[in-house]
TORKE-646852 format. One line per 10 residues: number of its first residue (from 1); their letters; for each residue y, z, x of C-alpha. Coordinates in steps of 0.001 Angstrom, whole numbers, plus 524288, in hexadecimal, padded with zeros to 5 digits. Example, Ala and Ser with C-alpha at 12.3 -4.5 7.8 and 13.67 -1.06 7.14 Angstrom:
<nodes>
1 = as = 7EE6C:81E78:8300C ~ 7FBDC:81BE4:83566
</nodes>
This chain:
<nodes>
1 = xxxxxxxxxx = 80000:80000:80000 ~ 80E0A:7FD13:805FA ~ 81919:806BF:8034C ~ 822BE:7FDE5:809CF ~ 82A95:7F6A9:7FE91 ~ 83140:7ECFE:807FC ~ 83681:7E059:807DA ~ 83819:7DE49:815DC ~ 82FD4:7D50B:81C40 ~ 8251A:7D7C3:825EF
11 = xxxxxxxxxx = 827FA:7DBA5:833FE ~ 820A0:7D3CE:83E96 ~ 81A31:7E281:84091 ~ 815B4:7E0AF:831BF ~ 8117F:7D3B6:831D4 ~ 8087A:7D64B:83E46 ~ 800FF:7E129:83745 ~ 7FFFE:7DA29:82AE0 ~ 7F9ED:7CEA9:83337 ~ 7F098:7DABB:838BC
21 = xxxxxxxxxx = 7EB8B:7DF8E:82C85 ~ 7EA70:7D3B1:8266D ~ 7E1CE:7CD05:830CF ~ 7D9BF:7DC68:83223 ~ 7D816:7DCAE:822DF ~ 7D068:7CEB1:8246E ~ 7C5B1:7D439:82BF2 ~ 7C532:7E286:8283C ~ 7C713:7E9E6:81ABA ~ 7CF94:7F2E3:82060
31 = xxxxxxxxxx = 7D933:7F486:82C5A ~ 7D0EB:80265:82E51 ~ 7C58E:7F8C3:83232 ~ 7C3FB:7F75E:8408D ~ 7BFF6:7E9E0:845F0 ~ 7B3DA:7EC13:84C23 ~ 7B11F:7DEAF:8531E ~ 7B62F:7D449:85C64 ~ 7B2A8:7CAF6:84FBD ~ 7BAA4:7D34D:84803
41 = xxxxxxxxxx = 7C5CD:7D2D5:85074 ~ 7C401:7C553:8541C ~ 7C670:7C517:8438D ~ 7D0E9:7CBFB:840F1 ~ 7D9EB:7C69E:84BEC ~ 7D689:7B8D9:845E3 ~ 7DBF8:7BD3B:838A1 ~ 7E6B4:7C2BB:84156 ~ 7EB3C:7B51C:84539 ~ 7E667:7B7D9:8516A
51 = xxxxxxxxxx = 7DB41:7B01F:859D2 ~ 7D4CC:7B863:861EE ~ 7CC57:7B3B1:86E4B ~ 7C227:7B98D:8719C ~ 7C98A:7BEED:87E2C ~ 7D2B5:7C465:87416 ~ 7C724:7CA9A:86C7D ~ 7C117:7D17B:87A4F ~ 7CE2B:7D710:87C43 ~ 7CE79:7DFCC:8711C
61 = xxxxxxxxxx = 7BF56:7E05D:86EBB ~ 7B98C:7E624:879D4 ~ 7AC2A:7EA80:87C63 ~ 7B0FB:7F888:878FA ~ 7B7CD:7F420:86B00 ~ 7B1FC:7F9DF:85F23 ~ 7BBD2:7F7A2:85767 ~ 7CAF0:7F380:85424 ~ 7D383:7F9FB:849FD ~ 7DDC4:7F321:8421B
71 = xxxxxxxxxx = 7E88A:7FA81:84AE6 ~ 7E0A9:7F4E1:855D2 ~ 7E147:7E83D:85125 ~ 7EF6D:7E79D:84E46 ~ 7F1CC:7E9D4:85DD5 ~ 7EABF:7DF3C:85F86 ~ 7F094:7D4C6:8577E ~ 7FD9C:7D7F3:85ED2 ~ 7F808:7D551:86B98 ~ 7F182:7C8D2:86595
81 = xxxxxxxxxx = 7FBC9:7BFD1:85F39 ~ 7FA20:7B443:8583D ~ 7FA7D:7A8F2:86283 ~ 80563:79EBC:85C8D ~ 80371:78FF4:85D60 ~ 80E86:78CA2:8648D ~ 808BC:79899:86F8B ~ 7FAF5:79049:86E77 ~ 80130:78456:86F28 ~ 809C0:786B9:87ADB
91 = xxxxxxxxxx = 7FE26:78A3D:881DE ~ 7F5A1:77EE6:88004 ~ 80251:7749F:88257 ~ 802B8:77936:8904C ~ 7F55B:77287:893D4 ~ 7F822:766C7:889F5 ~ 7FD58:75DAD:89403 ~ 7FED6:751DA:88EAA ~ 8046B:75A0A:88126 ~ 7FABB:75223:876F4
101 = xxxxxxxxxx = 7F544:75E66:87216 ~ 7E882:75F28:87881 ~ 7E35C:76553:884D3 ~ 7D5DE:763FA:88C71 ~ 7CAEE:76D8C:88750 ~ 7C95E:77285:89610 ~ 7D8E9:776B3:895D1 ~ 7D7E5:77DC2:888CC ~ 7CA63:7849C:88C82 ~ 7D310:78A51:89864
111 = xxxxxxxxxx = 7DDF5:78DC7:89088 ~ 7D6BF:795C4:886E0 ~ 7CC9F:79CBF:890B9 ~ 7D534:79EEA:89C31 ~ 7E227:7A3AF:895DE ~ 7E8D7:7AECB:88DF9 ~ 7DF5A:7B0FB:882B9 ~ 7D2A0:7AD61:88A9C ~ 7C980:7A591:87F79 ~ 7BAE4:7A4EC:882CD
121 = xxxxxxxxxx = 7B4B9:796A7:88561 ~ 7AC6F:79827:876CD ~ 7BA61:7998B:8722E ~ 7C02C:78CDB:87985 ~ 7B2F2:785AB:874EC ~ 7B4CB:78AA6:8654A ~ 7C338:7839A:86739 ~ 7BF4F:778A3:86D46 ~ 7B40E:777C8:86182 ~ 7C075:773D3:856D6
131 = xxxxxxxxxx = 7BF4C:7660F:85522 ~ 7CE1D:76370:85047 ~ 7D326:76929:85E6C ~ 7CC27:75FC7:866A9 ~ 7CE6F:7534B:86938 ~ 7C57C:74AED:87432 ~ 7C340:7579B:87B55 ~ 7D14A:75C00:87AE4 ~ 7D5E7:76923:87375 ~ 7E149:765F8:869D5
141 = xxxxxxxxxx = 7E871:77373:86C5A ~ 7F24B:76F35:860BC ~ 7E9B1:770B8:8559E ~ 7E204:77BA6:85DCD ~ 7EE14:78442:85C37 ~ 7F13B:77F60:84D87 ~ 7E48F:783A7:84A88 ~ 7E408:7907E:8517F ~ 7F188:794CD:84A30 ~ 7ED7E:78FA3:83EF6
151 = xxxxxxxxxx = 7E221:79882:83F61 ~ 7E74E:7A2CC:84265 ~ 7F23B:7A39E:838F2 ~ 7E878:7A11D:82DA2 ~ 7E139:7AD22:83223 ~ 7EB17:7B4CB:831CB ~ 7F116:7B129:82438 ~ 7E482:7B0F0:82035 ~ 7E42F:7C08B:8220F ~ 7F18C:7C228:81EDB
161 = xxxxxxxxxx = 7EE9E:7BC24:80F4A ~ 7E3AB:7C46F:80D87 ~ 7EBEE:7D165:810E7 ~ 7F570:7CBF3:807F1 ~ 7EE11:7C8AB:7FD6A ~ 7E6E9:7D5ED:7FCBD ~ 7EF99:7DFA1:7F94E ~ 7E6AD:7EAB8:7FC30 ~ 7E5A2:7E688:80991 ~ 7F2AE:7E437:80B0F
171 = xxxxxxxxxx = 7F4F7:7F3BD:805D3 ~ 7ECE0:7F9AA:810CD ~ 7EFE6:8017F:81B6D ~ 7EABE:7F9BF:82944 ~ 7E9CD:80370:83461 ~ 7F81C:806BD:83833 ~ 7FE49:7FC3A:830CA ~ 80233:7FA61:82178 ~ 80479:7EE5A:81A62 ~ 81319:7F1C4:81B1D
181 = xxxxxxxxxx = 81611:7FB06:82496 ~ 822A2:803E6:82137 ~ 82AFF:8013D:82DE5 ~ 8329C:80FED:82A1A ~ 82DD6:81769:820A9 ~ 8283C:81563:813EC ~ 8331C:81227:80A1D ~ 838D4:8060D:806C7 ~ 846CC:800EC:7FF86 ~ 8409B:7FA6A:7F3ED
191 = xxxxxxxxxx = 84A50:7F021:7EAD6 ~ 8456C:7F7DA:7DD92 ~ 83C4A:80240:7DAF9 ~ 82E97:80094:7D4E5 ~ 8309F:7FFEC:7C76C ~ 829AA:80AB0:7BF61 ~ 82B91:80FDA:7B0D1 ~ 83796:81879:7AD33 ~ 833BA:8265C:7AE0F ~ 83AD1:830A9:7A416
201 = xxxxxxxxxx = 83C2A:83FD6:7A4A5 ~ 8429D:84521:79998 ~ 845C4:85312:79FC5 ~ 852F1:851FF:7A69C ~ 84DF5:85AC3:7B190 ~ 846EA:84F6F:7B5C7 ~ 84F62:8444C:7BA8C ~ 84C0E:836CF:7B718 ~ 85691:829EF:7B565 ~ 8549B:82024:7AC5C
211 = xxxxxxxxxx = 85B6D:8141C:7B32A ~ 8592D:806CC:7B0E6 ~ 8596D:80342:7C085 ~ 84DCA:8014D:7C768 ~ 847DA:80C37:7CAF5 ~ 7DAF3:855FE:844A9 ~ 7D5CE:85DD5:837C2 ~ 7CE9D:8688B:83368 ~ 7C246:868FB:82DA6 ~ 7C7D1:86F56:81E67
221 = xxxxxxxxxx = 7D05C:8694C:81776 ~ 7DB98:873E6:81461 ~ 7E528:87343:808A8 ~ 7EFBC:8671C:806EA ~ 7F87E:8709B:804BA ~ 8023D:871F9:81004 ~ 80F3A:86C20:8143D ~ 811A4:85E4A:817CF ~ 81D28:864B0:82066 ~ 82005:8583E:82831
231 = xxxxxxxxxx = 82583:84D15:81F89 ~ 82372:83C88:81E70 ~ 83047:83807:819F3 ~ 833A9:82B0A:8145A ~ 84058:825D2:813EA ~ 843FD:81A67:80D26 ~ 84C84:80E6A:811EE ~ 8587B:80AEC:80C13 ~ 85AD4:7FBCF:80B0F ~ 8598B:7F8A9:7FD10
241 = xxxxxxxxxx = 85B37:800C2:7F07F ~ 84DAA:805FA:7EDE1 ~ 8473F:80F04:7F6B7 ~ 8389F:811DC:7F780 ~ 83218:81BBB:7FC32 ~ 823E0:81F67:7FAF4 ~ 81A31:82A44:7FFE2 ~ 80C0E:82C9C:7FF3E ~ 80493:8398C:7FB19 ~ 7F82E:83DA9:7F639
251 = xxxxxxxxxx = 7F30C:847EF:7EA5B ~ 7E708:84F19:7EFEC ~ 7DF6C:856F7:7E606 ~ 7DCD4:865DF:7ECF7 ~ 7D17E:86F24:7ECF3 ~ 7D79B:87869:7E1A0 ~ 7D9D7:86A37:7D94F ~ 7E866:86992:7DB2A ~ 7EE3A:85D23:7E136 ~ 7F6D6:85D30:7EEB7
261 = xxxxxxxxxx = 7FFEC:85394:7F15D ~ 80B8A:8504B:7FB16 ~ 818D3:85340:7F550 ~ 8262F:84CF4:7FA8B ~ 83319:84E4A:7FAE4 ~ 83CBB:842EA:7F783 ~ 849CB:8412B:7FCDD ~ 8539F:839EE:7F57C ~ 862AB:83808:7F973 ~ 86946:833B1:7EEBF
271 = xxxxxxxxxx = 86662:831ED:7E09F ~ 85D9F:8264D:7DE81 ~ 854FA:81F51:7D374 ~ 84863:82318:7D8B2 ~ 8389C:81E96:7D3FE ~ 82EAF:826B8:7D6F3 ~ 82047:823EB:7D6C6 ~ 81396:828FB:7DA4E ~ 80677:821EE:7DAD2 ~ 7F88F:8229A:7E033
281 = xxxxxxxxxx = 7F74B:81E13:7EEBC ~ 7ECD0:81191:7EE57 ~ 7E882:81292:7FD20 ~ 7DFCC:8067D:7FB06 ~ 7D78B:80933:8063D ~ 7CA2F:806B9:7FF0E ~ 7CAE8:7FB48:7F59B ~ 7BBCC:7FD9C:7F1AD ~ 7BF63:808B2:7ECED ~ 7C71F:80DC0:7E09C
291 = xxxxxxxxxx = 7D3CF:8190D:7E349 ~ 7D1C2:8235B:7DABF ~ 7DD38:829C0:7DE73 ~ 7E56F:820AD:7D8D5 ~ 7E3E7:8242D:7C9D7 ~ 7E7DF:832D0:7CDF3 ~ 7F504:836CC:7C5C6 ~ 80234:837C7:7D04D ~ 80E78:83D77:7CBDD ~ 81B7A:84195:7D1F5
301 = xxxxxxxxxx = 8236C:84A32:7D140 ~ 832A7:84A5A:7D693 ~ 8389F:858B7:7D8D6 ~ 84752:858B0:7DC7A ~ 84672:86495:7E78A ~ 84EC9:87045:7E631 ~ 850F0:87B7C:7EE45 ~ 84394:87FA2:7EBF3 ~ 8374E:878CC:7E910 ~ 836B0:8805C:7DCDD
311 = xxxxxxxxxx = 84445:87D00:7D9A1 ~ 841E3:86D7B:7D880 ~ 8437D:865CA:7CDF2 ~ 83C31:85BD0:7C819 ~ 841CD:84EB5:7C707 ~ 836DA:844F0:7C2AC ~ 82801:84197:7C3E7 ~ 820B4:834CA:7C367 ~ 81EBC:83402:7B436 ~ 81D74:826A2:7B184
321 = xxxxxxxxxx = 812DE:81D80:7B593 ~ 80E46:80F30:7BC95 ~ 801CC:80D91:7BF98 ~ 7FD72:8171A:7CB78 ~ 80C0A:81A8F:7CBE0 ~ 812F4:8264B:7C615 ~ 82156:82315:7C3DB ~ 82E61:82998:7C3C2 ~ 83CDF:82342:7C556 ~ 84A11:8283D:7C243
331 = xxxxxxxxxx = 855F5:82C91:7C904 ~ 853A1:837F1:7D6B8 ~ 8609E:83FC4:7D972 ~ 862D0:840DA:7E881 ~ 85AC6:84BF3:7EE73 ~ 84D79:85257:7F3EB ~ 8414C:84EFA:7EADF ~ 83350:853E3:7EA59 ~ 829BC:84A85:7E722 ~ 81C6B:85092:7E22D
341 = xxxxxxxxxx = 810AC:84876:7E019 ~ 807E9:84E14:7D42B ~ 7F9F4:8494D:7CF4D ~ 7F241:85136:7C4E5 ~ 7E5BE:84D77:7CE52 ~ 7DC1A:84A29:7C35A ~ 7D927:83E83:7C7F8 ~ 7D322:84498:7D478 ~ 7C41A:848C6:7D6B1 ~ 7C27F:854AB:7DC17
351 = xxxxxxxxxx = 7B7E5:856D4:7E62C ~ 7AD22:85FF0:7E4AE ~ 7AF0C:8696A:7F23A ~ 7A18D:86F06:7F078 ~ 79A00:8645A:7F6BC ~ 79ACB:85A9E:7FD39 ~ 795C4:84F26:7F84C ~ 78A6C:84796:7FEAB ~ 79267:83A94:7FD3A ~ 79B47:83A23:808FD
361 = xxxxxxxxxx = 7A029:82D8C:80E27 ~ 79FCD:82F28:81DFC ~ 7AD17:82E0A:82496 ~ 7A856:82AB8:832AD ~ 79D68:822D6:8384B ~ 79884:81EA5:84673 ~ 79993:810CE:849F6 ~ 79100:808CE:851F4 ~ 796F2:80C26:86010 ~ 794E5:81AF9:85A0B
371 = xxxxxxxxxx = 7A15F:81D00:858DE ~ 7A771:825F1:84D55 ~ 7B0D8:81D65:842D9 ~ 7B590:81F0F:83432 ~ 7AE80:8189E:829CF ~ 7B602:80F70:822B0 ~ 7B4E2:818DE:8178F ~ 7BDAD:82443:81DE9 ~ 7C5A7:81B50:824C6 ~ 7C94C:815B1:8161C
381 = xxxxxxxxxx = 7CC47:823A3:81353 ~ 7D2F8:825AA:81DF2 ~ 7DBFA:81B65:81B4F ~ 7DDF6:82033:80FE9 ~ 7E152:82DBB:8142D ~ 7EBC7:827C9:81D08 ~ 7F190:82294:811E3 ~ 7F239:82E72:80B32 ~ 7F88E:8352C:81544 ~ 80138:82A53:819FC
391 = xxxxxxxxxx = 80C48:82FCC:81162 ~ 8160E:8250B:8153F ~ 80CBE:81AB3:812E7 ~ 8112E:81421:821A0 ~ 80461:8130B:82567 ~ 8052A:81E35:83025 ~ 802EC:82B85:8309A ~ 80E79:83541:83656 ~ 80B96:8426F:83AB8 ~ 810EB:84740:82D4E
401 = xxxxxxxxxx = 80756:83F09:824BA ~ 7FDB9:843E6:82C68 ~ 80091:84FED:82CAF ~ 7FF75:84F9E:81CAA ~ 7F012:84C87:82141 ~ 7EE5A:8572E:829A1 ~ 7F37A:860A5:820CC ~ 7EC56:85C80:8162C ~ 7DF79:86000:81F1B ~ 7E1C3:86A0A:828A0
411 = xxxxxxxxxx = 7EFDD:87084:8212F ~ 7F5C6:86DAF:82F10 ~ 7FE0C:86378:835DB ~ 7FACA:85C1B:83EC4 ~ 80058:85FA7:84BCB ~ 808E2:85682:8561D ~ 7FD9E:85902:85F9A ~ 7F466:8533A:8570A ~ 7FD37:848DF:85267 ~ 7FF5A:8450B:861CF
421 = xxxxxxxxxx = 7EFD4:8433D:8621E ~ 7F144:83A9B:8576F ~ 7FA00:83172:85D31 ~ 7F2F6:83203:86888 ~ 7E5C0:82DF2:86501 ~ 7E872:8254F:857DF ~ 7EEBB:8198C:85104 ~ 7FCEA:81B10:850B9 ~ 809BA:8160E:84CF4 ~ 81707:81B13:84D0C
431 = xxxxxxxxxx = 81360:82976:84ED9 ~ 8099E:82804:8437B ~ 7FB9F:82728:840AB ~ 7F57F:819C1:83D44 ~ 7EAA7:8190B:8332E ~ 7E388:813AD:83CAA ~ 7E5AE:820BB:845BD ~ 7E3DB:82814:83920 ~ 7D441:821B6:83A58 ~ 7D4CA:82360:849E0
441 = xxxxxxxxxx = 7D74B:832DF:8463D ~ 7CCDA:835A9:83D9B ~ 7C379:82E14:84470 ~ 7C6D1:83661:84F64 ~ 7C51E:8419D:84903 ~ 7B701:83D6C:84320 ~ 7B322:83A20:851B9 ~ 7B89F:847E3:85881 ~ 7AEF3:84BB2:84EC0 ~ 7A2F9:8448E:851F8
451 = xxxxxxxxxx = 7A2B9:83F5D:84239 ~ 7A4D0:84B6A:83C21 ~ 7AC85:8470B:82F41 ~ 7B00B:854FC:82B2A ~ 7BFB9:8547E:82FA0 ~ 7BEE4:844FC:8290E ~ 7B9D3:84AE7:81BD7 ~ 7C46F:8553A:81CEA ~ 7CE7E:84ABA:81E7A ~ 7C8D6:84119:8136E
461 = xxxxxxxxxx = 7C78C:84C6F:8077C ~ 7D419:853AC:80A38 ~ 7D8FF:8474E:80925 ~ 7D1A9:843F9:7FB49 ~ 7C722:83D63:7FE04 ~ 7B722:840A6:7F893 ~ 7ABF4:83F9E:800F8 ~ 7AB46:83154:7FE3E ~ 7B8E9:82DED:802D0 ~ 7BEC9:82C62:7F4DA
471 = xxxxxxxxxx = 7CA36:83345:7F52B ~ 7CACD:83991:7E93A ~ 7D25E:84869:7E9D1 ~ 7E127:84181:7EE5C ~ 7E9D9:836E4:7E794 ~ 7F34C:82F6B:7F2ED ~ 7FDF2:82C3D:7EC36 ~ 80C62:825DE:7F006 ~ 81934:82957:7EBC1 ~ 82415:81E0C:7E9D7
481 = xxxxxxxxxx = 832A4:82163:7E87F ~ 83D7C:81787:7E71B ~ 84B77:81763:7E6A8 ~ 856FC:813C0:7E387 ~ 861E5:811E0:7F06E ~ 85E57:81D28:7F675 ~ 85495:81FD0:80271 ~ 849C6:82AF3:7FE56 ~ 84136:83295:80581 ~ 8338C:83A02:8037F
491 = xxxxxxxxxx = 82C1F:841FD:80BC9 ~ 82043:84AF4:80A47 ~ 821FE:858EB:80818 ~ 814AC:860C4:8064F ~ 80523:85EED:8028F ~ 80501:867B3:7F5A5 ~ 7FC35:86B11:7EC1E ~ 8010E:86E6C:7DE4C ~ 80E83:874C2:7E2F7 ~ 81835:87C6F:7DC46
501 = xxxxxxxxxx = 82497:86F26:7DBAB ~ 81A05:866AC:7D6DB ~ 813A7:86FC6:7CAF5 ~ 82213:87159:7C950 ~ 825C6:863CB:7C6DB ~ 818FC:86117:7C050 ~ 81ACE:86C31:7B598 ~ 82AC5:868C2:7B5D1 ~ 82719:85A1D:7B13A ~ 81C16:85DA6:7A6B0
511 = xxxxxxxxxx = 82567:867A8:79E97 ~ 830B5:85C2F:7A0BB ~ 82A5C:85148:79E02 ~ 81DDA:8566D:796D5 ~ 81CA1:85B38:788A4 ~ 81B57:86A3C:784A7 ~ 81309:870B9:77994 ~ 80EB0:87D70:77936 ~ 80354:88260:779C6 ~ 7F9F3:885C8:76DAF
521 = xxxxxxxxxx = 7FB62:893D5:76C8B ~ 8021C:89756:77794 ~ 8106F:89547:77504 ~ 8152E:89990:7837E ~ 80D2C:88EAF:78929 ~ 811F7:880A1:78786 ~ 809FA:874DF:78CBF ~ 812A5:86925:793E0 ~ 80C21:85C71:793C5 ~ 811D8:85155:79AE0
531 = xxxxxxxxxx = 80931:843DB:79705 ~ 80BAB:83997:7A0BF ~ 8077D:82CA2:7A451 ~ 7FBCC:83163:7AD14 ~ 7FABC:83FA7:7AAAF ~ 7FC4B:84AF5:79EB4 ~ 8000D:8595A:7A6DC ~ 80476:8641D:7A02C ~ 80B5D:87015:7A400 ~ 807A4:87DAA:79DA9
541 = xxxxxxxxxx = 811E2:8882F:79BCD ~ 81064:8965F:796D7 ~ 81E0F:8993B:794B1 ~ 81BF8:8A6B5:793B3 ~ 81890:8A9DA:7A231 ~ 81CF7:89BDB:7A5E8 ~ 80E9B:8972F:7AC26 ~ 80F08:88878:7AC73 ~ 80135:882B5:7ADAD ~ 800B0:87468:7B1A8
551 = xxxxxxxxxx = 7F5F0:86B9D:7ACE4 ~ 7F363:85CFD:7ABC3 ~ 7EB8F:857FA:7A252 ~ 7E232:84ACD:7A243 ~ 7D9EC:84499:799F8 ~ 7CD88:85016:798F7 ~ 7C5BB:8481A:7A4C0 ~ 7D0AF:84AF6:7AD53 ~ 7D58C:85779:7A990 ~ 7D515:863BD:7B3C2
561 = xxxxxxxxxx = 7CF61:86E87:7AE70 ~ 7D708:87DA3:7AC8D ~ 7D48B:88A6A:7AD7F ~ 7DFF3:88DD1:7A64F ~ 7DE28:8910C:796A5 ~ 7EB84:88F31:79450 ~ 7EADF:87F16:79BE6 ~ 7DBCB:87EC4:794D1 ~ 7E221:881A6:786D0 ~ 7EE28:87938:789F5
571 = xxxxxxx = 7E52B:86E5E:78E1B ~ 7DF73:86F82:780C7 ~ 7EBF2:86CAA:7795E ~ 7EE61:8616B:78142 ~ 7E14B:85AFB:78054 ~ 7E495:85C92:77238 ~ 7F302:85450:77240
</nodes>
């Protein structure tokens, strides 16, 4: 998926790692695949628009090669450029004497096995074998070159439409690279905002606009609770009149059944028509398989921040729907914003912790040379993961998104030492880790281990996933904000599970928004129901001691069950409207 709405064109830097994954994506499923022979190699440089010799092959398949990544191979094409006619053509004039085109097969078997790019004498011979090139035992070097560019360019368009023309392909993360690689930061000026369906609050505590303009681990997994005390800010750019911003998070359903979730904090400088929206993340790393995750109920939920946390007020939530997305847009006065993600969590399958079940996909395997490696399996999940985690969605990890890992697992950060090893040993770029040196670490931590996946199954269920790799206790999800003339920023604040601001705002929108009736022979306690497009929650209040008790109610399939007589006779009553 891009996140870069821009109408620039490509950068030569662009266009040479479009060529890259569009010539590696011919050959292999997935960038993560490693090219594991000289015939692959051979292969994929073709589709490059390159023409390898087999000199050329030797000298970056040697007898200790097992394999190449798609990093790898990237070095490689810029070392190997595409040999232009006019370059060919120069050559081969300076032994045409007599300039009619042709040379003597002796001079052109010298040429090609004696100089620069050394070709082998089966190579000379297969050249020599192309009838429309000779003529009475001379080489027509003209239509030799025609033909060579000829080929080469279809090979490479040839990979280039089928990128193109899949879309999924086109979505995926390849090693280091995306599809559109933010040159900044991820935000982008956008001409006009997506547009979405008016959403109205009737309460005037909650501000909304009509306008008619558009709008190294442990072994245990500890709690997701702790502080995300370092920050990934995005700032927007300022060159035309819509500004978007977006930011990735995920739900992850805890132990005790409650849901945890990054919260942010949005920064805006001056009052501004602003759409919110908040979706499912589609990762799209296994297209065999179907993303559960992506029918799970998102909402948000915009606090303006006061002195206290407590003291905030809230402003709007995501009420309206379109498709996947949840929707909100109306006018932001200038100032400090929390932005709290919500999802009831039905939709998720909770795990039974008793035992383990005898179904387990394996994560690493020994190859051939006996070597430790991923199976494609984890590395899929892996990929995933890094998406998950790669909050600005640039395709690199910073110490801070990492960080949000590491505390996730261990409850600690990850120190500078550590960090230093990192940059030491694996894939980097620009202080930050590649997904390809995200693989290089946990294979490195499977080997240090002689195969033990223990720390890899720690990594893989905090993060959601079953036994089988189906990630099925955490939701990714991505926020989108746009607006109007005026450059916002977001960054994230915490990892939280149910906290005090967001039952706030939650119980502060059902008794605005939802309707009240009391309760069947209790006339202190009043039931608030707010019915929206994807979900029915209601608050419970006992007025006389002021206990609210929060609820949300499903179809009977999907409703959580309570231990509470007061939600269990409520329930009742609402079954019943």
């Amino acid at each position: 998926m891009s996140y870069l709405d821009s109408s620039e064109a490509p950068d030569e830097e662009e266009t040479f790692y479009m060529q890259c994954r569009a010539a590696y994506l011919s050959v292999f499923r997935s960038s993560l695949s490693n090219i594991s022979s000289k015939q692959e190699l051979c292969r994929v440089l073709q589709l490059a628009g390159r023409n390898p010799s087999q000199t050329t092959l030797d000298k970056y398949w040697n007898p200790g090669t097992t394999h190449i990544n798609f990093d790898d191979f990237c070095e490689i094409l810029k070392s190997e450029w595409k040999t232009e006619n006019n370059e060919l053509m120069g050559v081969f004039k300076k032994l045409d004497a007599n300039g009619d085109g042709y040379i003597a097969h002796s001079q052109v078997e010298k040429l090609l096995t004696n100089g620069g790019d050394k070709m082998t004498p089966e190579e000379v011979k297969a050249i020599f074998s192309l009838s429309d090139i000779n003529k009475d035992g001379k080489f027509n070097y003209v239509e030799f070159c025609r033909q060579l560019v000829s080929t080469v360019e279809k090979c490479q368009m040839t990979s280039l439409v089928k990128l193109h023309s899949d879309a999924k392909l086109k979505r995926q993360n390849f090693g280091s690279h995306e599809d559109s690689p933010p040159k900044t930061s991820m935000t982008s000026p956008s001409a006009t905002p997506p547009q979405y369906p008016e959403t109205i609050c009737s309460d005037p505590d909650i501000t909304v606009r009509k306008d008619s303009r558009p709008s190294s681990r442990p072994s245990s997994a500890r709690s997701r609770r702790s502080s995300l005390s370092n920050s990934v800010t995005a700032t927007s750019s300022t060159s035309k009149q819509w500004h978007h911003i977006c930011m990735r998070g995920c739900f992850f359903l805890e132990e005790d059944g409650t849901i945890s979730s990054l919260q942010y904090q949005l920064n805006l400088p001056q009052t501004s028509i602003v759409t919110l929206s908040i979706q499912p993340l589609s990762l799209d790393q296994r297209a065999d398989k179907p993303s559960p995750w992506m029918n799970v109920d998102t909402a948000l939920f915009v606090m303006l921040a006061g002195d206290t946390e407590e003291d905030s007020t809230l402003m709007c939530f995501t009420g309206a729907k379109d498709k996947e997305k949840y929707i909100w847009r109306g006018e932001l006065k200038a100032g400090m914003y929390y932005l709290l993600p919500f999802s009831s969590g039905c939709r998720f399958k909770k795990r039974s912790r008793k035992n383990v079940s005898d179904k387990s996909v394996e994560l690493v395997y020994k190859t051939d040379t006996g070597e430790l490696d991923l199976t494609r399996e984890f590395r899929e999940a892996l990929s995933e993961i890094f998406d998950m985690i790669d909050l600005d969605g640039n395709g690199l990890l910073s110490l801070e998104e990492y960080n949000f890992l590491e505390l996730m697992i261990s409850g600690e950060e990850c120190k500078m030492g550590t960090w230093a090893i990192c940059k030491e040993n694996f894939d980097m770029r620009k202080n930050q880790l590649t997904k390809q040196g995200f693989m290089e670490l946990n294979l490195m931590e499977a080997t240090e281990k002689d195969g033990d996946s223990d720390d890899l199954w720690t990594l893989v269920e905090t993060m959601g996933y079953n036994r089988m790799l189906e990630l099925v206790e955490a939701c990714p999800f991505q926020i989108d904000i746009h607006c109007e003339s005026t450059q916002p920023s977001v960054r994230p604040l915490r990892l939280d599970s149910g906290p005090k601001i967001l039952n706030q705002a939650l119980q502060k929108s059902i008794t605005l928004e939802g309707t009240a009736k009391q309760l069947k022979g209790q006339e202190n306690v009043l039931i608030y129901t707010y019915r929206g497009e994807h979900r029915v929650s209601s608050l419970i209040v006992n007025k006389a001691n002021m206990i609210n008790c929060h609820s949300d109610w499903y179809p009977p399939s999907d409703q959580p069950e309570s231990d509470s007589s007061c939600q269990q006779q409520a329930q009742q009553q609402l079954l019943q409207q």
